[in-house]
N, C-alpha and C positions, 0 to 999 in steps of 0.2 A: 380294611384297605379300600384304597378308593377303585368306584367300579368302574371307572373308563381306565385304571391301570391294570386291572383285571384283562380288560378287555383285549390292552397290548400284549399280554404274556403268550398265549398260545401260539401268532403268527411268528414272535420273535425266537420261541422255543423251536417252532419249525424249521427256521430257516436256519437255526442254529447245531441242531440234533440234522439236518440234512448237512453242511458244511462236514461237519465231523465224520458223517457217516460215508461219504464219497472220499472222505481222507484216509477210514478208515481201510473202505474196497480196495483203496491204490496200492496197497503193502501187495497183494495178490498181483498186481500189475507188474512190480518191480522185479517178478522171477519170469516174465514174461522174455521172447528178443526183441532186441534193440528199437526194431523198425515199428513190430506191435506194442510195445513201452511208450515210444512218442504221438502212437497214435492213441494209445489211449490218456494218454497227459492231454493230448489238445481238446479231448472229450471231455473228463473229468475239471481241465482249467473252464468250460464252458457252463456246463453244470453249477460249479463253484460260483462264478459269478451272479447268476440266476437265482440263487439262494435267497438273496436279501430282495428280491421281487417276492416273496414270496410276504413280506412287509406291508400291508396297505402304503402307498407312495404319499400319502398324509404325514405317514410317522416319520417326519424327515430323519431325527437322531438315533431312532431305533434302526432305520435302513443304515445308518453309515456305520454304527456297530455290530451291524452284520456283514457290513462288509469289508469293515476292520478283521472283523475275523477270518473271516473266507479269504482273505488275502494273506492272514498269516498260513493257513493252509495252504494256499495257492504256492506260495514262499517255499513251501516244509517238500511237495511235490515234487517241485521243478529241483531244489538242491539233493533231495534222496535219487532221482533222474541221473543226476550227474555225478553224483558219488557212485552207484550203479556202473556207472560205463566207465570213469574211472578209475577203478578195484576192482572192473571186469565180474563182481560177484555182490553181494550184499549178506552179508553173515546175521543180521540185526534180527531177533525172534520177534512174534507181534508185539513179544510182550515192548520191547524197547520201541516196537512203532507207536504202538501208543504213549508212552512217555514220552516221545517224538512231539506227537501229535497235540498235547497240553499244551495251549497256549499262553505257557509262565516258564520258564519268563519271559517279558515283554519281547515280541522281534528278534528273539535268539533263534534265527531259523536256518543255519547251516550248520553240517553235523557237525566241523570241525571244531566250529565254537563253545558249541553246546558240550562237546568232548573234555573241551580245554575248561571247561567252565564248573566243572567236576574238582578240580586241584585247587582246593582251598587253603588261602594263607591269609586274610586278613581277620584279626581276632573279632570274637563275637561281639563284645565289648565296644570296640567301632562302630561295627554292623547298626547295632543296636540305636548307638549314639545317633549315626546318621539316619535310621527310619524316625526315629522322632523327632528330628529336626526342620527333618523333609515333611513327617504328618502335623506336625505345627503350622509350619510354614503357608504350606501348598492352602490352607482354606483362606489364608490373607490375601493371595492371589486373586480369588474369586472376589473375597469383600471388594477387594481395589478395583477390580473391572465394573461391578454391580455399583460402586461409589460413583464411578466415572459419569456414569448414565444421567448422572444431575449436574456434571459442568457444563455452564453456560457458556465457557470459550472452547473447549471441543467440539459442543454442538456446530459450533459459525465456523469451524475450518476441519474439513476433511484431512486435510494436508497434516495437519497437528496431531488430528486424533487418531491417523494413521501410525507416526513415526510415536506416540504415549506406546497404541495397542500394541507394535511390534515390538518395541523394548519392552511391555510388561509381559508378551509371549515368553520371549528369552529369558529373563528372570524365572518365569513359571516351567522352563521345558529346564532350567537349571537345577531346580527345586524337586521337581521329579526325577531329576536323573541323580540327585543325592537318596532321596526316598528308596527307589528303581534297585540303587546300589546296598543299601543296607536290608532291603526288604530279600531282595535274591540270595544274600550272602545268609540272613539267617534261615531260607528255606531249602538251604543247600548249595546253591551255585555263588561262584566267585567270578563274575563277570566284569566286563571293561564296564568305562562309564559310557553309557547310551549317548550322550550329548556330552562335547569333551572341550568345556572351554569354549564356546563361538566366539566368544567377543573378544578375544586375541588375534581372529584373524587378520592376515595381515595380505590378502589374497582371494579371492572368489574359491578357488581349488584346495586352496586352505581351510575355507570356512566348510564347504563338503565333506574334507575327508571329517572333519570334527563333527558334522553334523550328523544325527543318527546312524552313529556307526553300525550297528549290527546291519540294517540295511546296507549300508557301504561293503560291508564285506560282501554278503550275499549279490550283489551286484559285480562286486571284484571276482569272485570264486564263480560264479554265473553266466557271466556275461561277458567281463573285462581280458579276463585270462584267455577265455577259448576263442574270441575274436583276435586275440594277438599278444594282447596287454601290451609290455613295454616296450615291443620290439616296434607294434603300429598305436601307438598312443592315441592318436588324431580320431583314427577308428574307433576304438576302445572308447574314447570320450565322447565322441558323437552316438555312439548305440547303448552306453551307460546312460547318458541322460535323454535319449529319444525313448529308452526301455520305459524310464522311468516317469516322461512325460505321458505316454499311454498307460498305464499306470494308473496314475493317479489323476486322469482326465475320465478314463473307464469307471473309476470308486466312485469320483463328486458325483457325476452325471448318473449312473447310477440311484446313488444316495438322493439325491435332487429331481431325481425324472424330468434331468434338462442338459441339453447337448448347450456349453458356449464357448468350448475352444481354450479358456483362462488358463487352469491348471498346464493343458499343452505349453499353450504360449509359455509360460514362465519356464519349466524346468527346458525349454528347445532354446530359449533366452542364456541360460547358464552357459551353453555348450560354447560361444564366441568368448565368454566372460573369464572360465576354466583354463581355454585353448591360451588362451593371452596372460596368462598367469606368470608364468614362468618371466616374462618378459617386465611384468610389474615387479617380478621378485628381484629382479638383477637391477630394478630401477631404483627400489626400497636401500639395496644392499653400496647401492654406489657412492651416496652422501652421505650424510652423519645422521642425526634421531631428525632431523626436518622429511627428510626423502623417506624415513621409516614412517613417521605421523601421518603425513600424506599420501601412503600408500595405503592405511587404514582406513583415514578418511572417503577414500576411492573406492575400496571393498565396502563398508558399511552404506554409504550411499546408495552404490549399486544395488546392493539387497536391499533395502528398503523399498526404492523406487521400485524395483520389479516385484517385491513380494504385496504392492494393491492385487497382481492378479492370482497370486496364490488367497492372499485375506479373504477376493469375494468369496470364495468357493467358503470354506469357512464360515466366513459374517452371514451366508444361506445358511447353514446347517445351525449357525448359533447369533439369530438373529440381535443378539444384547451383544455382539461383540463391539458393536462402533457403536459409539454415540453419535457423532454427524452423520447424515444422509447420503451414502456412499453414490457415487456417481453412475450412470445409466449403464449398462454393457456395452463395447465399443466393437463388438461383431455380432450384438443380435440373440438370440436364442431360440434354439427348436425345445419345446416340451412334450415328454410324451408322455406326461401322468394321462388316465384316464379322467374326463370330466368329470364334475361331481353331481351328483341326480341333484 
């Protein structure tokens, strides 16, 4: 093996084996009261993050799968937190916290689902079909983006090589989510599909609830519910997607050892796009297939256009993502890797 891959193992093992090991202290936490519970979740969510520091800030892709991780952990935390004060008790032995604790499958991080995800009804035979369909598939993905890298007309328009990437995203998070679905169902679990059809949306709010749903839920059961849910909708969607812009501004920046705001912006973007939904829905529903097609049309645009600021953060961590020369940041950036001798 190669020795500068050697060399990555140990800090990534670190930061890995610590992640786990604070997830696994917090079972002890959760027989704790209420008020000591949250206090030691804002500890342990602190900790957790810090983890993937633990990365030389060089390894840009090793820091963001540690901090993919640390976040499914962070995830697994806060929703045992709230099942906790919920159920007024937690019956669950360590042994089931550690099962818990397995991050497989992918983002199944609320008890409820993971519970429901136990009840198997589609035959193996399926299962099967679609992990191999999905393991075929999914390396054509990759050849097609590493292809891209030698067209000469994506190079000359950012614009083009933007709306290529984002449609060959969607295809590949489709492709995974058939993979995701036959690979869990033969390891035991009968889970939803992770990605559920995007490109039928016909709505911003739409295309969300379809989009990574397990997060969706974990957000819903989280966040959406105990702020009001359906009674203050308005609420619930401004703190679902403000949650989720810290988030995922906290991971890149992180992963990146660089504060620029992009990831915020986008998903604080969503919250006018969601809110207004309803109102596109009634405008879709009013004509015949013209007012349906152009309401389509309105939601895919929207996301594309706003997903440049989600892509930088991304096209950092995975420099071959664009073929053109993505444009400069348009607020700047603070870095806080440390310099390099």
């Amino acid at each position: 093996m190669n020795p500068e891959v050697l060399d990555t193992l140990p800090p990534l093992i670190s930061a890995l084996l610590a992640g786990e090991t604070i997830g696994l202290i917090y079972w002890f936490a959760l027989r704790r009261p209420p008020g000591a519970r949250n206090t030691l979740l804002a500890i342990s969510t602190l900790l957790l993050f810090s983890t993937p520091l633990l990365i030389p800030a060089s390894l840009v892709r090793l820091r963001a799968l540690a901090m993919f991780l640390a976040a499914d952990v962070f995830f697994k935390l806060v929703d045992a937190t709230r099942r906790a004060r919920e159920y007024q008790a937690s019956s669950s032995t360590f042994a089931d916290w550690l099962r818990f604790l397995i991050p497989f499958p992918i983002l199944l991080v609320t008890g409820e689902e993971r519970q429901a995800a136990r009840h198997l009804t589609t035959p193996l035979a399926v299962a099967a079909i679609r992990f191999a369909v999905g393991l075929i598939v999914f390396p054509f993905c990759w050849v097609a983006l590493f292809a891209m890298q030698h067209s000469d007309l994506l190079r000359t328009s950012f614009a083009l090589d933007h709306v290529v990437k984002v449609a060959l995203f969607v295809l590949t998070l489709e492709v995974v989510n058939i993979l995701s679905l036959g690979l869990d169902r033969l390891t035991g679990f009968e889970t939803k599909p992770l990605i559920n059809r995007i490109g039928i949306s016909r709505t911003p709010a739409e295309f969300w609830l379809r989009y990574n749903t397990r997060i969706h839920a974990w957000l819903t059961r989280n966040v959406f519910i105990p702020v009001g849910g359906f009674r203050r909708p308005v609420r619930g969607v401004f703190l679902v997607f403000f949650v989720s812009a810290v988030m995922h501004e906290a991971a890149f920046d992180i992963a990146l050892s660089r504060v620029d705001g992009y990831q915020f912006s986008f998903f604080v973007l969503q919250i006018p796009a969601v809110l207004a939904s309803p109102a596109l829905e009634r405008f879709a529903k009013r004509g015949g297939i013209g007012t349906k097609i152009l309401a389509h049309v309105i939601t895919i645009a929207w996301l594309v256009a706003t997903a440049v600021l989600f892509f930088r953060g991304v096209g950092q961590i995975f420099p071959f993502l664009y073929t053109a020369e993505p444009p400069p940041p348009l607020f700047g950036e603070w870095t806080f890797a440390p310099a390099p001798h």
